[in-house]
C-alpha positions as CSV (number, residue, x, y, z in Angstrom):
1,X,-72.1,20.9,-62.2
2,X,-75.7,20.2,-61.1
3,X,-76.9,18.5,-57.8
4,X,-80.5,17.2,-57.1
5,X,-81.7,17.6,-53.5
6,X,-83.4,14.1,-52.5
7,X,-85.7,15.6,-48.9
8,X,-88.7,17.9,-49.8
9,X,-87.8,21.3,-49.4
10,X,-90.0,24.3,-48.6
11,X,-89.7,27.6,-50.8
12,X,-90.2,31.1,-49.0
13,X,-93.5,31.5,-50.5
14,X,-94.3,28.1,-48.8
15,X,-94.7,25.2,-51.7
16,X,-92.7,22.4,-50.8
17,X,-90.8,20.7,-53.5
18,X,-89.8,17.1,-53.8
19,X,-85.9,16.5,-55.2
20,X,-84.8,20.1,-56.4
21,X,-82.6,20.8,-58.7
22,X,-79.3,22.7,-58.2
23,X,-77.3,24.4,-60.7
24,X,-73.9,26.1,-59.4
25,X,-72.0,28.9,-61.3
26,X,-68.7,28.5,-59.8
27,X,-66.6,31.5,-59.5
28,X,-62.6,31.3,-59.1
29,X,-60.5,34.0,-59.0
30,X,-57.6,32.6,-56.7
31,X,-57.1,29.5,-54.6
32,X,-58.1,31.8,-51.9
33,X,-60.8,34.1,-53.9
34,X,-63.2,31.4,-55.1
35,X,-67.2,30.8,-54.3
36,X,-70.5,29.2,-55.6
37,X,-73.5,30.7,-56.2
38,X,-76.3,28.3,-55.7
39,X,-80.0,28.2,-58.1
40,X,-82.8,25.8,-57.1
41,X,-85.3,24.6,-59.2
42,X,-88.2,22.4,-59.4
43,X,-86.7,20.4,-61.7
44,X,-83.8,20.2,-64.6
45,X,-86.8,20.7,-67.5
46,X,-87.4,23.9,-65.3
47,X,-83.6,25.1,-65.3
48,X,-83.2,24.1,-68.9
49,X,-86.6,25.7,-70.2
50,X,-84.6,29.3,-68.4
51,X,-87.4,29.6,-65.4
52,X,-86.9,31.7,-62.5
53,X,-85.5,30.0,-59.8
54,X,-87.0,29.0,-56.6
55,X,-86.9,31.1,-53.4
56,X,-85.5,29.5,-50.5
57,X,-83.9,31.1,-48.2
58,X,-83.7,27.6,-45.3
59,X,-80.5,26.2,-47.6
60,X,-77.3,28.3,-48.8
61,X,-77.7,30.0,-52.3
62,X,-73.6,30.9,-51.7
63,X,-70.6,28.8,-50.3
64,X,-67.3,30.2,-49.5
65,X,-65.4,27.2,-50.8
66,X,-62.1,28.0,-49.2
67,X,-59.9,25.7,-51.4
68,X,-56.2,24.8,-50.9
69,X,-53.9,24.6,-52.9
70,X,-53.7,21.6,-53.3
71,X,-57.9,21.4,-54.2
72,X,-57.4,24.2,-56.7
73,X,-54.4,23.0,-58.8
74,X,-55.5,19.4,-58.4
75,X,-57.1,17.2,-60.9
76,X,-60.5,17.4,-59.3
77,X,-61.6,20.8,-58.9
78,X,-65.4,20.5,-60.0
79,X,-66.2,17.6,-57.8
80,X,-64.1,18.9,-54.7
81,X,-66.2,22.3,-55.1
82,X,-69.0,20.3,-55.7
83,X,-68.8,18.4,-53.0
84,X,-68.5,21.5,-50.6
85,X,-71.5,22.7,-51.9
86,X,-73.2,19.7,-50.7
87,X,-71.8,19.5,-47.1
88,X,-73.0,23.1,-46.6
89,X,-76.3,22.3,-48.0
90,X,-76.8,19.0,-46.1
91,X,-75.7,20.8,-42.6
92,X,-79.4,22.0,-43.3
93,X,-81.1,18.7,-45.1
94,X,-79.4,16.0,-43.5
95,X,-76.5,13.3,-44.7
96,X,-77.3,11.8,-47.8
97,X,-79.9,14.0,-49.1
98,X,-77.7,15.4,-52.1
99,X,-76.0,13.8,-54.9
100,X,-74.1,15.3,-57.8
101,X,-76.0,14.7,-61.4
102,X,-73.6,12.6,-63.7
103,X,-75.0,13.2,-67.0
């Protein structure tokens, strides 16, 4: 899944960037072995044209997900990761600032 990042945010090397792109590689090994792995990017042209992604160290680039079991054999498992992802990164941005991309 993707998520776009709707508050400017500033990359280590100090450009700010308005609504980032994030792509998560989910890894799950277990309902209680399973993470995310978090790329941002200046935009989904950028992530699809294989850029590097942007340095920025201010919001996680890896959440623990800690699923139950109930998460991980449920019917929802890409959106309840998904939305974990965004808690962690709005404890830093701010409610409402992320939104899953449904396309």
């Amino acid at each position: 899944m993707a998520i776009k990042i709707n508050t400017p945010i500033t990359t280590d090397e100090g450009f700010v960037v308005d609504n980032a792109y994030g792509y998560l590689n989910i890894y799950i090994l277990a309902p209680n072995s399973n993470w995310v792995n978090l790329n941002y990017y200046k935009s989904e042209e950028d992530f699809i044209a294989g850029k590097s992604p942007l340095n920025v160290s201010a919001i996680p680039s890896q959440v623990q997900t800690e699923l139950t079991s109930s998460e991980f054999w449920g019917t929802a498992l890409a959106t309840v990761i998904t939305e974990k992802c965004i808690i962690a990164i709005e404890a830093i941005t701010g409610s409402g600032t992320v939104e899953i991309i449904k396309s």
